[in-house]
C-alpha positions as CSV (number, residue, x, y, z in Angstrom):
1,X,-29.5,28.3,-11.3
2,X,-28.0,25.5,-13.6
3,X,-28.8,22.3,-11.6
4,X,-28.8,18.7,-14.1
5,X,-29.5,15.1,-12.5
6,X,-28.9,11.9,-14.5
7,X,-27.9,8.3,-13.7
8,X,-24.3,7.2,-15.1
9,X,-23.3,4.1,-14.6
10,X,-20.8,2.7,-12.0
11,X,-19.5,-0.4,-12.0
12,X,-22.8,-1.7,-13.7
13,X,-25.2,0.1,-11.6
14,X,-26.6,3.0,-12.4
15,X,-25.8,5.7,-9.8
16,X,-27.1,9.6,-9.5
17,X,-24.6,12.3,-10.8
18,X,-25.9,15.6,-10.4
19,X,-24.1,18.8,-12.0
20,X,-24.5,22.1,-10.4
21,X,-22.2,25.4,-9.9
22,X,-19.7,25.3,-7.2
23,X,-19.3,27.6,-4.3
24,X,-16.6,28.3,-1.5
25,X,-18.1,25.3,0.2
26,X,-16.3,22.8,-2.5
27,X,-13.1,24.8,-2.5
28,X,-11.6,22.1,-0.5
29,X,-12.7,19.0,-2.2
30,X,-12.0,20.6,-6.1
31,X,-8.2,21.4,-5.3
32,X,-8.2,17.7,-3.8
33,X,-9.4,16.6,-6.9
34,X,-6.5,18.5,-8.9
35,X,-4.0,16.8,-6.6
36,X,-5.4,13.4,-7.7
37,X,-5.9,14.1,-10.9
38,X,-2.0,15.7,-11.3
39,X,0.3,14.7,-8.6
40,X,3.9,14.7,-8.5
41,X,6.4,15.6,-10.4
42,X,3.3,18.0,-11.4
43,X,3.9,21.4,-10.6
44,X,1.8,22.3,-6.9
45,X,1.7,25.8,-8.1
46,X,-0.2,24.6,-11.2
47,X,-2.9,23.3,-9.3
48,X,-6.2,26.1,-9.1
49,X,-5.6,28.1,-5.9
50,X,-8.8,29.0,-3.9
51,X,-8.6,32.4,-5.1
52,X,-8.3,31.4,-8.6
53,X,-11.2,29.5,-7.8
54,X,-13.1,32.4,-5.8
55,X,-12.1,34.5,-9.1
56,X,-13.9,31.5,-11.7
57,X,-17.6,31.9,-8.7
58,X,-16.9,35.8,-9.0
59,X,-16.9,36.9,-12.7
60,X,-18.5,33.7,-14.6
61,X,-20.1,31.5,-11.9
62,X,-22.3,30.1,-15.3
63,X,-19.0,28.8,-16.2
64,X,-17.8,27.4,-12.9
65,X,-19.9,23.9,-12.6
66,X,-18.9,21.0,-10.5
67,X,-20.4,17.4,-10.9
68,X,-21.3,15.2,-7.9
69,X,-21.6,11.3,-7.9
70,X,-24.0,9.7,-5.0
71,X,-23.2,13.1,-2.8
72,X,-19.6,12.6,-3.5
73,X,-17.6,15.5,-5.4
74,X,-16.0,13.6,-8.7
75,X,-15.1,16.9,-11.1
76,X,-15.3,20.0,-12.3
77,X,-15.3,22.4,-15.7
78,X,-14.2,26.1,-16.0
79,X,-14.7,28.4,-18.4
80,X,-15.5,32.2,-19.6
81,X,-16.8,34.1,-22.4
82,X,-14.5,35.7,-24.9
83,X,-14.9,37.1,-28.4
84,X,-13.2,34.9,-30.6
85,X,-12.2,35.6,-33.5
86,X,-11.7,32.6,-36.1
87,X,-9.0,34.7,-38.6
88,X,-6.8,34.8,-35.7
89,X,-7.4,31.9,-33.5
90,X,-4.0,31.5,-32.1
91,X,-2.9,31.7,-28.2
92,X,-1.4,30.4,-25.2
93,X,-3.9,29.3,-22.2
94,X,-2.4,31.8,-20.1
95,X,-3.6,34.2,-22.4
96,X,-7.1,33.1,-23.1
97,X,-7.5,32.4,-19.2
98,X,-5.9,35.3,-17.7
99,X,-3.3,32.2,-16.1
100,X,-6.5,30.5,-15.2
101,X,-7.8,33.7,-12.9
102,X,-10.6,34.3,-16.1
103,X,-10.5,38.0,-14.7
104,X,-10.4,38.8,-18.7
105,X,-14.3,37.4,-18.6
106,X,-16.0,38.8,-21.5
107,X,-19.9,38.8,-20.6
108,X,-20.8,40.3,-24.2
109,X,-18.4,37.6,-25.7
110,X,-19.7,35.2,-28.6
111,X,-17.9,31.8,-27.2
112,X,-17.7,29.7,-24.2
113,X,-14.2,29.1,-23.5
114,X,-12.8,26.2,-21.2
115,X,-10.4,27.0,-19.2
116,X,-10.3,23.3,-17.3
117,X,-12.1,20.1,-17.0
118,X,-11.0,17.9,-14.5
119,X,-12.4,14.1,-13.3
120,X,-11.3,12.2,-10.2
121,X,-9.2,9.1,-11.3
122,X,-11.9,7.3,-9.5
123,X,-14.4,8.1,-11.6
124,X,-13.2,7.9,-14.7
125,X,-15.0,5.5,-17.0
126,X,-18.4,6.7,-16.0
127,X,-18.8,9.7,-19.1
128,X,-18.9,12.3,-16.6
129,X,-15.9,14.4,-18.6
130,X,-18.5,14.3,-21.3
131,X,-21.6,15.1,-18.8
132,X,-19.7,18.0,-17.9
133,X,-19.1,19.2,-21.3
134,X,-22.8,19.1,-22.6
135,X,-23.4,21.3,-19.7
136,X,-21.5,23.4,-21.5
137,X,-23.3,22.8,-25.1
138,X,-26.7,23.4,-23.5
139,X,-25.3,26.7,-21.8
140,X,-24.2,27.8,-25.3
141,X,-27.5,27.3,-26.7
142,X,-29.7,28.7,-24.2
143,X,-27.2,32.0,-24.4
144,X,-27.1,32.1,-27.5
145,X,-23.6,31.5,-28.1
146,X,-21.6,31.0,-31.1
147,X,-19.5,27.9,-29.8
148,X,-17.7,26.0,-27.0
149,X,-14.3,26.6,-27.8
150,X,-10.8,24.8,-26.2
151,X,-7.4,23.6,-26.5
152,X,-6.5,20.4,-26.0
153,X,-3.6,18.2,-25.3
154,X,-2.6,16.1,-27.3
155,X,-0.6,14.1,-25.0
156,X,0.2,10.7,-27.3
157,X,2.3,13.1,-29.6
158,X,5.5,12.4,-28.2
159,X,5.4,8.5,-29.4
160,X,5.1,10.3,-32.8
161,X,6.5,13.6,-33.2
162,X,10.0,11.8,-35.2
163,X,7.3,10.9,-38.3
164,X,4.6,13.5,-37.9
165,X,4.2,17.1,-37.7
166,X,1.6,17.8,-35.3
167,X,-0.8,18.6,-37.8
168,X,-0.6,15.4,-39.2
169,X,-0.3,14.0,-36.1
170,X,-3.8,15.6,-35.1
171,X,-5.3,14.4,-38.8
172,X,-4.3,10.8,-38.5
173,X,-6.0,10.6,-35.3
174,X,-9.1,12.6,-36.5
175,X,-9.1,9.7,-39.9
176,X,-8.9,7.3,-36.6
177,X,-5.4,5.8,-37.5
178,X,-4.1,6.6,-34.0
179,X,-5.8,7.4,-30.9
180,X,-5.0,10.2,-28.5
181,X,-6.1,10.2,-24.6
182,X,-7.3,13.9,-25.0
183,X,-8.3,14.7,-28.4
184,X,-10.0,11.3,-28.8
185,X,-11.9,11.9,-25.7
186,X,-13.1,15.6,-27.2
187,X,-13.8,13.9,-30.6
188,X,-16.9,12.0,-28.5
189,X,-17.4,15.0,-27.1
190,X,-18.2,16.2,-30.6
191,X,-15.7,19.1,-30.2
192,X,-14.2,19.3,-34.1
193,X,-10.5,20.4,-34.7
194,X,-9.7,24.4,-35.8
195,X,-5.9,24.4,-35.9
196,X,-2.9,23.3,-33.9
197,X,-1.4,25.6,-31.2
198,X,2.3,26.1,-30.5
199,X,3.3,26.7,-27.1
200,X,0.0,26.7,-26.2
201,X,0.8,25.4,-22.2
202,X,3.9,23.9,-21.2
203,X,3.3,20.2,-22.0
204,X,6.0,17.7,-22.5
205,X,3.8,14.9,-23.5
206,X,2.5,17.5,-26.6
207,X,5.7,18.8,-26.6
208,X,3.5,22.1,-25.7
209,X,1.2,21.8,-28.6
210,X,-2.5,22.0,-28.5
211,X,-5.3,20.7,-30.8
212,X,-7.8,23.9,-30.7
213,X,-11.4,22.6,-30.9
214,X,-14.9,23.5,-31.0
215,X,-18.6,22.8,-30.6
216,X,-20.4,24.9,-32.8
217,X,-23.8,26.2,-31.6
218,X,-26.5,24.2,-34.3
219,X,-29.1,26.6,-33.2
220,X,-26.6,29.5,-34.0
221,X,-24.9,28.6,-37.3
């Protein structure tokens, strides 16, 4: 079982995260922790559901990894494996996820797919959206995958969607002439951009495009 201690750092003091699957037991606090994360006008229905969340324990439970801060529950990842296929890499979310239920899990696939990664506003600022996706890196590696793969928001693209395509849009931020709150995040992340996505999840901040990107396995090349 996947189990990972570190210290982040909290308000200047170094505290102990640990990341670890989740079970039925943290049902509860993980839809809490959606609610926080996305409240109002959000979409309830959007949040995961306990039996989307019983489905993500049930087919990939590798994939299904919470992370903990002094005992408390802070966030979470998703994900399964799919066979992804780089001459036709465009989709929706709903598709690649199965509408988040991951019942489409692949356990022969070559990539790690994210379906969600969610922090507590609380403890944002700490890196742990970043400790949560090296878990992900090192469970590529020691699988053998080909790559982490995911889509991402690109939630700044509004302010500039009159001036840019969302190509360029997603190139001037990569050159660093604008930042984005998602795809700047993933660049730390040392995710890499594969394409844009149309309609990839409804989205009016990305006016519901999506900056496909990926961590490519060095050990696998």
């Amino acid at each position: 079982m996947y189990r990972k201690e570190q210290y982040v750092i909290q308000s200047g003091k170094p505290v102990k995260a640990v990341v670890r699957p989740y079970t039925e037991r943290d049902f509860d606090a993980l839809i809490g922790i959606q609610r926080a994360s996305f409240p109002p006008p959000f979409p309830e229905e959007l949040w995961w559901s306990k039996e989307q969340l019983a489905n993500h324990v049930k087919h990939y439970p590798e994939g299904a990894l919470c992370v903990e801060v002094e005992g408390e529950m802070a966030g979470s990842i998703t994900g399964l494996l799919t066979d992804f296929d780089s001459a036709s890499p465009h989709h929706s979310w709903s598709e690649a996820t199965a509408g988040g239920s991951i019942t489409n899990h692949n356990p022969t696939g070559n990539t790690l797919y994210i379906a969600d990664i969610c922090v507590s506003p609380g403890y944002r600022k700490m890196d742990l959206g970043r400790l949560l996706m090296q878990s992900y890196y090192e469970r590529a590696v020691h699988d053998g995958l080909e790559r982490v793969l995911g889509g991402g928001r690109m939630p700044g693209y509004f302010k500039h969607s009159y001036e840019l395509s969302p190509e360029a849009y997603l190139e001037a931020v990569v050159s660093g002439e604008l930042k984005d709150p998602v795809v700047s995040f993933l660049l730390r992340c040392g995710r890499t951009p594969v394409c844009v996505i149309s309609d990839y999840l409804e989205d009016a901040d990305s006016l519901n495009y999506a900056a496909l990107m990926e961590w490519k396995n060095p050990f696998n090349p």
